[in-house]
C-alpha positions, 0 to 999 in steps of 0.5 A, a space after each residue: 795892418 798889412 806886414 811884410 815879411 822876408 822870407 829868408 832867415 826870418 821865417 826860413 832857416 836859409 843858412 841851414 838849407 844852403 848847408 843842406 844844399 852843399 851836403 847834398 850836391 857836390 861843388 854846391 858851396 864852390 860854385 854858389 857865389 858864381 850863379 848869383 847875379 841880382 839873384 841866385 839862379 839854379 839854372 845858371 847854378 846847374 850849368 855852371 855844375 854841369 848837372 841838370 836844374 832838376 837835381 836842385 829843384 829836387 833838394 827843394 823837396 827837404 824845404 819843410 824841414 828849414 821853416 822855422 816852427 815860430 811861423 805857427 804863432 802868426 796863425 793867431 793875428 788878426 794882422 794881414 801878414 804878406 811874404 815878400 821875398 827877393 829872388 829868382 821867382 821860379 825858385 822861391 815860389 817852389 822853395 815856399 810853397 815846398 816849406 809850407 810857410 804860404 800856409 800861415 800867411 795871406 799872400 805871396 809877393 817876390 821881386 827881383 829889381 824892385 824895392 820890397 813896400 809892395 802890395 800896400 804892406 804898412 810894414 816890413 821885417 827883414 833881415 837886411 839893413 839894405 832892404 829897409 833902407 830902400 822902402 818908405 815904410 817903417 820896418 823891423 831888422 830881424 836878426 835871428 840870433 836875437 829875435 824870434 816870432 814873438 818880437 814880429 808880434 811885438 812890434 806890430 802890437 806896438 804899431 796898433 798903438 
């Protein structure tokens, strides 16, 4: 089976690493909501703050440190696990290959317009109600607070039936 899963707040502590970005340059969380359109864009983001976009790719050095360490667990599947993600593609491409999260995975999809059963994925888990609505596959709301690795796992074990 081919899983689909959401890159942010379901294997990336996202809420953890904006408080990062925020502490780490200054007017970050001011500005935050003014450098998204579709999506969020550190260019526009770094002009907006009068910085250079290089400061904010720098924080992306840190990313490791926000994977959620469950991630490891998916190693151990025989499922086809696939990281779709919205955002800017620059960006996320960076932050998830600097978090190391593509090492426990077999790929790598980011879209930015499009609805996110891409690549054939048979399932997707993510945290957002929205984003499920919009495919035509079955899907898992993550919540972390509530869930973990473990209920991914689940669910897919019950998909095989």
């Amino acid at each position: 089976m081919k899983i689909g899963l959401d890159f942010d707040r379901v294997l990336f502590d996202t809420d953890g690493f904006k408080q990062h970005l925020f502490e780490e340059i200054e007017g970050f969380d001011r500005t935050y909501s003014e450098a998204k359109e579709k999506v969020y864009s550190p260019e526009r983001h770094a002009e907006i703050l009068g910085i250079s976009s290089g400061k904010i790719y720098s924080i992306l050095e840190d990313a490791e440190n926000f994977l959620y360490p469950d991630i490891e667990k998916l190693d151990t599947l025989e499922h086809t696990f696939i990281i779709v993600s919205r955002g800017d593609k620059k960006f996320q491409n960076i932050k998830i290959e600097k978090s190391r999260a593509i090492e426990h995975v077999d790929g790598l999809y980011i879209v930015q317009d499009d609805p996110k059963d891409v690549t054939d994925i048979d399932f997707l888990v993510d945290d957002s109600k929205e984003e499920l609505e919009n495919v035509d596959i079955p899907g898992f709301h993550f919540d972390r607070e509530k869930h973990d690795i473990n209920d991914i796992i689940k669910k897919a074990e019950e998909l095989d039936g």
